[in-house]
Structure formats: structure tokens, C-alpha cells
VODO-724625 format. One record per residue: residue number from 1; x, y, z of N, C-alpha, C in turn. Coordinates in steps of 0.2 Angstrom, whole numbers, plus 5000, padded with zeros to 4 digits. Example, Ala and Ser with C-alpha at 12.3 -4.5 7.8 and 13.67 -1.06 7.14 Angstrom:
2
{num=1, n_c1=5066, n_c2=4972, n_c3=5039, ca_c1=5062, ca_c2=4978, ca_c3=5039, c_c1=5066, c_c2=4984, c_c3=5039}
{num=2, n_c1=5064, n_c2=4989, n_c3=5035, ca_c1=5068, ca_c2=4995, ca_c3=5036, c_c1=5064, c_c2=5000, c_c3=5039}
This chain:
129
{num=1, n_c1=5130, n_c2=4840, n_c3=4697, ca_c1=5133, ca_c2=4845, ca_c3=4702, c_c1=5132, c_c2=4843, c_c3=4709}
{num=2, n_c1=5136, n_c2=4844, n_c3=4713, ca_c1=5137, ca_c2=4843, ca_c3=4718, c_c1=5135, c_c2=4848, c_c3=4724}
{num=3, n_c1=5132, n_c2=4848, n_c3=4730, ca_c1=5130, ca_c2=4855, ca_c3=4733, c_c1=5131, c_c2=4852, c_c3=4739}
{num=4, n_c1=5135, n_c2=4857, n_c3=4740, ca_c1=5140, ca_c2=4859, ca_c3=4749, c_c1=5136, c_c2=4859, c_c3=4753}
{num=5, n_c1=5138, n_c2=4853, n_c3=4757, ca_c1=5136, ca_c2=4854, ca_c3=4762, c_c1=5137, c_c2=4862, c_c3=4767}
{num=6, n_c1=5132, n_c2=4864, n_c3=4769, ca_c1=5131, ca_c2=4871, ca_c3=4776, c_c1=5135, c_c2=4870, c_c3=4781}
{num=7, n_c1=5140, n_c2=4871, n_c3=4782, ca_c1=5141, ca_c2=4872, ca_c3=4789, c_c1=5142, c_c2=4878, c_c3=4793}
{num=8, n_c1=5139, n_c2=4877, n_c3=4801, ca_c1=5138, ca_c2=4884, ca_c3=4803, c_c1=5131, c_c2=4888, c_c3=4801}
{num=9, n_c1=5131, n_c2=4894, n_c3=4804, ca_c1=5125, ca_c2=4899, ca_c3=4804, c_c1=5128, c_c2=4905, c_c3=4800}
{num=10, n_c1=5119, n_c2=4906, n_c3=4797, ca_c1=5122, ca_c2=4911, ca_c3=4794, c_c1=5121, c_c2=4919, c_c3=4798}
{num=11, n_c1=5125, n_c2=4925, n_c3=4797, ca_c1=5124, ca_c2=4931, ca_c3=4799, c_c1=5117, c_c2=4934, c_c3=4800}
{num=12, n_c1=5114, n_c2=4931, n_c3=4796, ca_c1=5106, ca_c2=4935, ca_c3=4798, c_c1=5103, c_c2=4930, c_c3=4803}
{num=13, n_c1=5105, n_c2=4925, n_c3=4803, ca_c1=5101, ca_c2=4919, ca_c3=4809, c_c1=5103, c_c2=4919, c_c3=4816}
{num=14, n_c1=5109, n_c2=4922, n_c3=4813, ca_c1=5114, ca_c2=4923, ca_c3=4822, c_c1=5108, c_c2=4932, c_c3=4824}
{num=15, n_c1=5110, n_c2=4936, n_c3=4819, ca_c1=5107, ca_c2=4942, ca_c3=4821, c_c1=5099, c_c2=4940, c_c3=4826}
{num=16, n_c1=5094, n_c2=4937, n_c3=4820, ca_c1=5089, ca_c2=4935, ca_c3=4823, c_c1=5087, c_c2=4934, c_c3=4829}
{num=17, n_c1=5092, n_c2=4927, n_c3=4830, ca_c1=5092, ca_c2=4925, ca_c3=4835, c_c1=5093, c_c2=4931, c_c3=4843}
{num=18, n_c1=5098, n_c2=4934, n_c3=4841, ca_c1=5101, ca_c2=4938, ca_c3=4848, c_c1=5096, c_c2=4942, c_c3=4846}
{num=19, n_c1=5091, n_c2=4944, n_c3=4845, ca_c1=5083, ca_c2=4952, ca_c3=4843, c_c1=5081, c_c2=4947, c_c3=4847}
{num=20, n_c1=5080, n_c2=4939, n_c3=4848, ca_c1=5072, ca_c2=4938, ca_c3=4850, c_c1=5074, c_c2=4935, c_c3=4858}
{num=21, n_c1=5081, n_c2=4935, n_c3=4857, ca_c1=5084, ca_c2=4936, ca_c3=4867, c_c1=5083, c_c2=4939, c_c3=4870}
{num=22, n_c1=5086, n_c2=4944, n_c3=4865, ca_c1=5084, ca_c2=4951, ca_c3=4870, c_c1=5079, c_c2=4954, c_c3=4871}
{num=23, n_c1=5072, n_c2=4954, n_c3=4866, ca_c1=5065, ca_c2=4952, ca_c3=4867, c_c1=5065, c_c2=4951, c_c3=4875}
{num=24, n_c1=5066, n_c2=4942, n_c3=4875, ca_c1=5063, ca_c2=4939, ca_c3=4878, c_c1=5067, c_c2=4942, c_c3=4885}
{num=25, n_c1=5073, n_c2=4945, n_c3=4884, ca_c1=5075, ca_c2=4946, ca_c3=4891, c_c1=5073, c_c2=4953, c_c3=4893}
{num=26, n_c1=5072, n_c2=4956, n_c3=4890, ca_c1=5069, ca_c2=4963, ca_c3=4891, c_c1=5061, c_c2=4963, c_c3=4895}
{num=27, n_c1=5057, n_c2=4958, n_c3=4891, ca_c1=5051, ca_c2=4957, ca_c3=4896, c_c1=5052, c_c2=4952, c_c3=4902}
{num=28, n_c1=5056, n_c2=4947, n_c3=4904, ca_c1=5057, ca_c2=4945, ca_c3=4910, c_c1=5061, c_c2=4949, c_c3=4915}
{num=29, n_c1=5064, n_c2=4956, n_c3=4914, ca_c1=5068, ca_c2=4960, ca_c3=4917, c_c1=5059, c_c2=4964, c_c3=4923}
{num=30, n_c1=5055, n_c2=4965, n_c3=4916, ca_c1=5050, ca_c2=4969, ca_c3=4917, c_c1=5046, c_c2=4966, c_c3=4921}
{num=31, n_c1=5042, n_c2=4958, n_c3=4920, ca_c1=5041, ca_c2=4954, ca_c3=4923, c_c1=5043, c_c2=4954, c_c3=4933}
{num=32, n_c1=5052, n_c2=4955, n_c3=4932, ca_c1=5054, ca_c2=4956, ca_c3=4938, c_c1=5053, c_c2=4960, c_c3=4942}
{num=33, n_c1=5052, n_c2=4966, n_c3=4939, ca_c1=5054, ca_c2=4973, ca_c3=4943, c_c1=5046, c_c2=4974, c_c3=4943}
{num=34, n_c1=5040, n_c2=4971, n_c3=4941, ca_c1=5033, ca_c2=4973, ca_c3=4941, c_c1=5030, c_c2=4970, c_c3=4949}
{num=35, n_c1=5035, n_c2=4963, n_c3=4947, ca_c1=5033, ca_c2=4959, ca_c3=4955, c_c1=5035, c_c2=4962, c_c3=4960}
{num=36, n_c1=5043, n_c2=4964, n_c3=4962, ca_c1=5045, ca_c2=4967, ca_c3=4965, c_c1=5042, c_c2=4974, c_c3=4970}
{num=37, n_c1=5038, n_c2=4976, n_c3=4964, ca_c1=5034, ca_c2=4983, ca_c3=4967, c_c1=5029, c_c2=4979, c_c3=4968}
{num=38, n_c1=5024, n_c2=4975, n_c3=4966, ca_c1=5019, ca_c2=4973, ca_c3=4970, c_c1=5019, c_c2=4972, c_c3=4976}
{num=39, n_c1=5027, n_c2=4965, n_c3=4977, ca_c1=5028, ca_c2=4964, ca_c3=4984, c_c1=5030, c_c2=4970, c_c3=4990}
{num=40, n_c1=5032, n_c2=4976, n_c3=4986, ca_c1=5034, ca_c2=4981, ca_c3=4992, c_c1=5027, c_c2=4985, c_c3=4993}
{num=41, n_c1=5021, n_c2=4984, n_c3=4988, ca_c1=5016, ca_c2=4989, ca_c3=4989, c_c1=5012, c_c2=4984, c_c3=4993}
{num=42, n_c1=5015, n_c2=4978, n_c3=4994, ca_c1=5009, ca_c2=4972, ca_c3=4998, c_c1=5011, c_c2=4974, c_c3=5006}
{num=43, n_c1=5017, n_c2=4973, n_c3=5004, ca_c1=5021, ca_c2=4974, ca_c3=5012, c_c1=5016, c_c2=4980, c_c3=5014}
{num=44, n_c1=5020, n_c2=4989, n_c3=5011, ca_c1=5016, ca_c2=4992, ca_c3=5014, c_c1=5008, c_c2=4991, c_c3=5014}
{num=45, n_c1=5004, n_c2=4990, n_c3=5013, ca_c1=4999, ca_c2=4991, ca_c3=5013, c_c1=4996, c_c2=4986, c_c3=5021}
{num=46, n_c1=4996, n_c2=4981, n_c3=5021, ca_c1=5001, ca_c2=4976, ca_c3=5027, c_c1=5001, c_c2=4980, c_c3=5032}
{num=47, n_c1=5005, n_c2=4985, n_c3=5033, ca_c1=5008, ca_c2=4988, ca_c3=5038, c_c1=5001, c_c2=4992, c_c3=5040}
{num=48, n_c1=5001, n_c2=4998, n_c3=5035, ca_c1=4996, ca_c2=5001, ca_c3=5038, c_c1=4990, c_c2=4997, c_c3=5038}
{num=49, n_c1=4988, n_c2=4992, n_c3=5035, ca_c1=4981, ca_c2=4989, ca_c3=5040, c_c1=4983, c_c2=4987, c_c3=5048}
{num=50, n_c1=4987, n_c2=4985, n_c3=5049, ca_c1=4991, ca_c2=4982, ca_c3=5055, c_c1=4991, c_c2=4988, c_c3=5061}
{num=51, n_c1=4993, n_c2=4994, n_c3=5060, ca_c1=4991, ca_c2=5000, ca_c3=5062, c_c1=4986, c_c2=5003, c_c3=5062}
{num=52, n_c1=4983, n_c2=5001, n_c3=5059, ca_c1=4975, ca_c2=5004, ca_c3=5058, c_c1=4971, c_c2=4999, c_c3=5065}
{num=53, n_c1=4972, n_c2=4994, n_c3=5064, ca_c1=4969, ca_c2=4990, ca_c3=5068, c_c1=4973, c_c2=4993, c_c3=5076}
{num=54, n_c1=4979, n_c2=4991, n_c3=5077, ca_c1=4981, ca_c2=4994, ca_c3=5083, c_c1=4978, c_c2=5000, c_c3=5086}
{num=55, n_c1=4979, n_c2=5006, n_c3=5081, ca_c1=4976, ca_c2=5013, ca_c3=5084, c_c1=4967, c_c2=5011, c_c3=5085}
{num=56, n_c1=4961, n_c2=5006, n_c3=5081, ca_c1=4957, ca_c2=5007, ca_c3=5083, c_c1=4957, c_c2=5003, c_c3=5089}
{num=57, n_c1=4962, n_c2=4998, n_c3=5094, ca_c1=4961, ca_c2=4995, ca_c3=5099, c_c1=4965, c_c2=5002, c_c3=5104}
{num=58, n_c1=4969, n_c2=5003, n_c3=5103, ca_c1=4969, ca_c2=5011, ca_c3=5109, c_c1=4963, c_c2=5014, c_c3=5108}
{num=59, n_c1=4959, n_c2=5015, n_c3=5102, ca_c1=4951, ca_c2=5019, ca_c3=5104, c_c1=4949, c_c2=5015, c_c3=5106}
{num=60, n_c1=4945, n_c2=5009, n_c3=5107, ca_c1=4943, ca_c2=5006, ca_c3=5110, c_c1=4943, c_c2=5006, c_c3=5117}
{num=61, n_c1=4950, n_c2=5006, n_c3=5118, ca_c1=4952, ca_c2=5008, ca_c3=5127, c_c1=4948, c_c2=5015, c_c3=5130}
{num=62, n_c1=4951, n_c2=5019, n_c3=5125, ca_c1=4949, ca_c2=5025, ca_c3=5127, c_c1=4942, c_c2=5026, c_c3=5126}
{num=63, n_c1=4938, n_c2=5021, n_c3=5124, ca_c1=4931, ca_c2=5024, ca_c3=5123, c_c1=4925, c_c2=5025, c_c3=5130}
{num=64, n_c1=4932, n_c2=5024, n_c3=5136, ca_c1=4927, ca_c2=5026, ca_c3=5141, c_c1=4926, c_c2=5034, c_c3=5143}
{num=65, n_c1=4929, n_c2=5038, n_c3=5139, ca_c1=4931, ca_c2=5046, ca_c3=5138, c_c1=4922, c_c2=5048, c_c3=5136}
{num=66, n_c1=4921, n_c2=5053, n_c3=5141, ca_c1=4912, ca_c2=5057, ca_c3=5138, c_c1=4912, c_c2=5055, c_c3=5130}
{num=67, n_c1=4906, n_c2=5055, n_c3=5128, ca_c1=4906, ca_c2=5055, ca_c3=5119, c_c1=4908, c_c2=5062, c_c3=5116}
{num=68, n_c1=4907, n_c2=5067, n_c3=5121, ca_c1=4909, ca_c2=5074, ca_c3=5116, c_c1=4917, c_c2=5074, c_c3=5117}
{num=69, n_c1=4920, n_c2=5068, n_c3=5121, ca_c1=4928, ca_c2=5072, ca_c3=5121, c_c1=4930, c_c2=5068, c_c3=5116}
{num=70, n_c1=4928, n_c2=5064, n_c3=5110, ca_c1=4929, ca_c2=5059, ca_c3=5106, c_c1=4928, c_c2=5064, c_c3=5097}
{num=71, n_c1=4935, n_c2=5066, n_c3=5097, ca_c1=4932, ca_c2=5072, ca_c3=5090, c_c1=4939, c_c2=5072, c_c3=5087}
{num=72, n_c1=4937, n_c2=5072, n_c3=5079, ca_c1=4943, ca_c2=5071, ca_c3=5074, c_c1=4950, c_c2=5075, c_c3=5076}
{num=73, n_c1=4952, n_c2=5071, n_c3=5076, ca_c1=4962, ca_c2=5071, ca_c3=5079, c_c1=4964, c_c2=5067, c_c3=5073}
{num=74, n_c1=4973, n_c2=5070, n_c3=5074, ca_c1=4977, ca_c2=5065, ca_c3=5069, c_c1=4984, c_c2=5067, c_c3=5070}
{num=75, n_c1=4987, n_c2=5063, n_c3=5071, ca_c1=4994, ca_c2=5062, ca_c3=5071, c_c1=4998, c_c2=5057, c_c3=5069}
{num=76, n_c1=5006, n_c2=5058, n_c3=5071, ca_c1=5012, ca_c2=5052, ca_c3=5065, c_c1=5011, c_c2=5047, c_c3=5071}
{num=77, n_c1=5013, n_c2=5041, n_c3=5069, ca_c1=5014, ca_c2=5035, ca_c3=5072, c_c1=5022, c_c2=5037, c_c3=5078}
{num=78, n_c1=5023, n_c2=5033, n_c3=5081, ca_c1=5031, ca_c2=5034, ca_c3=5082, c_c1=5035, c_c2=5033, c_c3=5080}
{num=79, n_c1=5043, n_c2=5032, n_c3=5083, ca_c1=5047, ca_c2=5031, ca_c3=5077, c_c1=5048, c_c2=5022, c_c3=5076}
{num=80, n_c1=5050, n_c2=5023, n_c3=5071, ca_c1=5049, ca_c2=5013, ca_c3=5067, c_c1=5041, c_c2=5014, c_c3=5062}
{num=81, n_c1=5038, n_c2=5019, n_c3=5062, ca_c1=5033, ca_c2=5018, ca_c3=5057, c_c1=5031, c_c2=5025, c_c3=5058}
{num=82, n_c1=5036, n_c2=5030, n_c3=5059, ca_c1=5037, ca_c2=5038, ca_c3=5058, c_c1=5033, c_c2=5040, c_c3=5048}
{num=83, n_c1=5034, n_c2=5035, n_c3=5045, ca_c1=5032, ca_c2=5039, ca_c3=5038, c_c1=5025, c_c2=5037, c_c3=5037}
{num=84, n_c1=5023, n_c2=5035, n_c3=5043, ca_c1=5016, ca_c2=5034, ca_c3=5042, c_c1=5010, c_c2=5039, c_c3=5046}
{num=85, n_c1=5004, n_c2=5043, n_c3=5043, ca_c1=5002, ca_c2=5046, ca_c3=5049, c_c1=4994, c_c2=5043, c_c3=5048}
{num=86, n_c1=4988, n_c2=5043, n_c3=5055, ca_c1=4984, ca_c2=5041, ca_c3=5056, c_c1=4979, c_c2=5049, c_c3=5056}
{num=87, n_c1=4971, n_c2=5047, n_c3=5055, ca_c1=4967, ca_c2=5053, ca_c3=5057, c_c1=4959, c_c2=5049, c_c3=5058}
{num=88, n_c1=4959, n_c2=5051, n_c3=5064, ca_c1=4952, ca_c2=5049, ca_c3=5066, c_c1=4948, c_c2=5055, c_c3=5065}
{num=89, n_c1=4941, n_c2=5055, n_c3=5062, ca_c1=4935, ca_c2=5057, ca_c3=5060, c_c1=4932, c_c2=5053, c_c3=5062}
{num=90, n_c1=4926, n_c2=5055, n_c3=5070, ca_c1=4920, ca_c2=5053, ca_c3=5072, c_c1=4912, c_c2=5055, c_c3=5069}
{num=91, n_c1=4908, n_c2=5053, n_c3=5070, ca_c1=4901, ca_c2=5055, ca_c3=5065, c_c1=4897, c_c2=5050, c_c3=5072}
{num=92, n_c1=4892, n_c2=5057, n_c3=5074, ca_c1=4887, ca_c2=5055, ca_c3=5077, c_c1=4881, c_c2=5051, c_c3=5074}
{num=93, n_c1=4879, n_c2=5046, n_c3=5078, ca_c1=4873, ca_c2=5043, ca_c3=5074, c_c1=4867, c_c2=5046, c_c3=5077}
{num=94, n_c1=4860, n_c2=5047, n_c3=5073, ca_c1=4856, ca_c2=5049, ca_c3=5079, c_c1=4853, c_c2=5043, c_c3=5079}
{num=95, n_c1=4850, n_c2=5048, n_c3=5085, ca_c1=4847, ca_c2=5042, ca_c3=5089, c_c1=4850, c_c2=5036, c_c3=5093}
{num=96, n_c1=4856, n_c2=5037, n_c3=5091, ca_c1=4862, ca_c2=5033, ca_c3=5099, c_c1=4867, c_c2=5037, c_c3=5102}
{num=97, n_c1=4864, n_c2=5040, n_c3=5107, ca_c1=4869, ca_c2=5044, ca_c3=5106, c_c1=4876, c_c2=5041, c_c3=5110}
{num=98, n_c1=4875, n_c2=5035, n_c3=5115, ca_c1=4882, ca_c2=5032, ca_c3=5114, c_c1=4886, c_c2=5029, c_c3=5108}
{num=99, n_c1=4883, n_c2=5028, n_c3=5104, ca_c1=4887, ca_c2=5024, ca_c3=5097, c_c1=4891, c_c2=5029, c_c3=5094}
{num=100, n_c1=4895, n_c2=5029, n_c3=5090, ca_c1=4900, ca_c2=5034, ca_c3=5086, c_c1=4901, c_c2=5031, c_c3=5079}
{num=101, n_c1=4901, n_c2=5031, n_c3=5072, ca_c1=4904, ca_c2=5030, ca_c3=5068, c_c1=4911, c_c2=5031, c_c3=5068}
{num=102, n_c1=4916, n_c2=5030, n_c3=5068, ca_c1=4922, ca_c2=5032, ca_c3=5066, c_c1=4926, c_c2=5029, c_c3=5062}
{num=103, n_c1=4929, n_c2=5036, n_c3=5057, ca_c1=4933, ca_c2=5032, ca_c3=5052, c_c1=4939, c_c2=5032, c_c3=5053}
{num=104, n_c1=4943, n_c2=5030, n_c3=5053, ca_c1=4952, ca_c2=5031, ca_c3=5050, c_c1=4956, c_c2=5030, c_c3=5046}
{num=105, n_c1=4959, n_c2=5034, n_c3=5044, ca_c1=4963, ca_c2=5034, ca_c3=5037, c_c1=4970, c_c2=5034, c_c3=5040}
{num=106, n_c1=4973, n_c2=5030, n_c3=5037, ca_c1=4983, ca_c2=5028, ca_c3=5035, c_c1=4983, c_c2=5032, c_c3=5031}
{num=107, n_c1=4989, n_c2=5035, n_c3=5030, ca_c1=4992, ca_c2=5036, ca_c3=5025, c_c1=5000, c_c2=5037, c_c3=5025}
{num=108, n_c1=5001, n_c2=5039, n_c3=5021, ca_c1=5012, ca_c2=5038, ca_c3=5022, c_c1=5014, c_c2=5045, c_c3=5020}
{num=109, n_c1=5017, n_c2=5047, n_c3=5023, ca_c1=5021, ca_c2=5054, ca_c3=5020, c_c1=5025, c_c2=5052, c_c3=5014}
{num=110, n_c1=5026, n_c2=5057, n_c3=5010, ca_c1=5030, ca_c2=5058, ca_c3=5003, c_c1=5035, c_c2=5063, c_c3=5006}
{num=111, n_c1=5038, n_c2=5066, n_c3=5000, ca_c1=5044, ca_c2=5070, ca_c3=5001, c_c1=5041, c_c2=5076, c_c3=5003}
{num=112, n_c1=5046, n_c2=5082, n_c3=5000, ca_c1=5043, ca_c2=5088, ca_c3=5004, c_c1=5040, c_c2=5090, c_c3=4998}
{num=113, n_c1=5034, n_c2=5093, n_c3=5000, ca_c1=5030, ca_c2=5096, ca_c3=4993, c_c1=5025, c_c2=5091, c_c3=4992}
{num=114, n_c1=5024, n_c2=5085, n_c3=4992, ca_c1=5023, ca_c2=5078, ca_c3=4988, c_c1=5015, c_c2=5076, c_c3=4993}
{num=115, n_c1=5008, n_c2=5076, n_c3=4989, ca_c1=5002, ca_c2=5075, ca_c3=4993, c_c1=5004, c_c2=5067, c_c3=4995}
{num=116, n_c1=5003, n_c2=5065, n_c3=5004, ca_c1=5002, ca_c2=5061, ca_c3=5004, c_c1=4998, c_c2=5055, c_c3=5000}
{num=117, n_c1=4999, n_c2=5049, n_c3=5005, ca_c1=4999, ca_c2=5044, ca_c3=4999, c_c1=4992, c_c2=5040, c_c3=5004}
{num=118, n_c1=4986, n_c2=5039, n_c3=5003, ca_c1=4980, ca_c2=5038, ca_c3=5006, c_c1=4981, c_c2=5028, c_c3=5007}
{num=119, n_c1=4982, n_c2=5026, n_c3=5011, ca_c1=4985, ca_c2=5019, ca_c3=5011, c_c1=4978, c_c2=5016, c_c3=5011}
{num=120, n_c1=4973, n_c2=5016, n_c3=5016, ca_c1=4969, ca_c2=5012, ca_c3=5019, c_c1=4963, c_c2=5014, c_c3=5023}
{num=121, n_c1=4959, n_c2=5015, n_c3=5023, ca_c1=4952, ca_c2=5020, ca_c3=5026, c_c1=4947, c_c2=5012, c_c3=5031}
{num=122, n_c1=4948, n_c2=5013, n_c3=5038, ca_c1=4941, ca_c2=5007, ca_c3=5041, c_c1=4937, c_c2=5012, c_c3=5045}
{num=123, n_c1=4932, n_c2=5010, n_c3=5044, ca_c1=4926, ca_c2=5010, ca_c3=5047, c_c1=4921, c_c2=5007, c_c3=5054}
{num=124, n_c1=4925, n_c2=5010, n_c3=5059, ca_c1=4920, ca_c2=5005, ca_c3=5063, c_c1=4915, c_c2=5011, c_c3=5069}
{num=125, n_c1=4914, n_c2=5008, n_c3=5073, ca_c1=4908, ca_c2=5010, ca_c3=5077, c_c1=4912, c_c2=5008, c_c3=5085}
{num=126, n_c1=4911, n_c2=5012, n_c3=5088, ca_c1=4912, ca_c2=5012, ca_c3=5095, c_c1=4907, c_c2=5016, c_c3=5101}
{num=127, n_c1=4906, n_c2=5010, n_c3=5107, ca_c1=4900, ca_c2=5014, ca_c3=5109, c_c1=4905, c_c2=5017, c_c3=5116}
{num=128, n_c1=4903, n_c2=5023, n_c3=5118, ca_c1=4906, ca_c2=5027, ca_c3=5122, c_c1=4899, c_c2=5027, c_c3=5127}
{num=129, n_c1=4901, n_c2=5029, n_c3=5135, ca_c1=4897, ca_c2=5029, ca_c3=5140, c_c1=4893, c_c2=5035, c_c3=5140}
């Protein structure tokens, strides 16, 4: 007996095959779209450090201001970085009473209704006259 040669794929091999593509391309979609928010949650994040530092060099300026006119305030940024807002909290140290802890928090507006979104909290010290 004689046995014939195969030519060609059979239907279950072709099916196979297109499952384990689509597998493979369903996790490389996912791979994409994971990186992608990383790199947009790096950027923002980025920003509001970058802000952060800025506002604590305007305090810095202003730390020629009495110690007691130096008390938690908070506001938005201007426009070009409007979805962001800042909030300074001061904390007396005792026993200096020029020095100040202060903290600031970034955070980003959401929609309406929507709890801000906490970006970045620093910690520094300024010594007032």
C-alpha cells in the first residue's frame, strides 16, 4: 500500500493556529495600552513635582512675611496647569519659633462630583524672621 503524501494544513491546525495569534496579540495590545498609561501617569506626576518645587520657591521668597501671616492657604495653579491645585499647611515647631514645617500637596481636579486625585505631598522647612 501506498500512503499519500499530505499536502497542505489541516482545518484544525489552521484553527489552532489563528487561537494562539490571537492570544498572542490580545496580550501585546494589553502590554501597549499598560505602557501607555504608565507613561501618561509618569508625565503627570512629573508635573506636579515640578509645581511643587516651584510654589515651594515663591514660599521661600515670601518667607520674609511675620511667622504668624504664614497659615494654610490653597489655590489652582494658573492657566496651562488650571487642572492642578496646590495647598500649603504650616506646623509650628516648638521651640523655634522662626522655623515652620510645611507641607504641600498637588493634587488634579477630576470631573464634577469626582474626589480629587492626591498627586504628591513635600515636606520642607522654612525659616521666617
Amino acid at each position: 500500500k501506498f500512503i499519500e503524501a499530505r499536502t497542505g494544513f489541516l482545518l484544525v491546525e489552521v484553527a489552532l493556529t489563528v487561537a494562539v495569534l490571537a492570544v498572542g496579540i490580545v496580550f501585546v495590545l494589553q502590554a501597549f495600552q499598560s505602557s501607555l498609561q504608565a507613561g501618561r501617569r509618569a508625565e503627570l506626576l512629573t508635573r506636579a513635582i515640578w509645581l511643587a518645587q516651584g510654589r515651594f520657591a515663591e514660599l521661600s521668597l515670601q518667607a520674609k512675611e511675620p511667622p504668624d501671616e504664614l497659615t494654610e492657604k490653597s489655590g489652582d495653579f494658573p492657566e496651562g496647569d488650571s487642572a492642578f491645585r496646590w495647598r500649603i499647611v504650616p506646623e509650628e515647631i516648638e521651640g523655634m519659633d522662626s522655623l515652620k514645617q510645611v507641607t504641600l500637596t498637588i493634587s488634579r481636579k477630576k470631573g464634577e462630583g469626582e474626589p480629587q486625585e492626591e498627586l504628591t505631598v513635600i515636606q520642607e522647612f522654612l525659616v521666617t524672621p
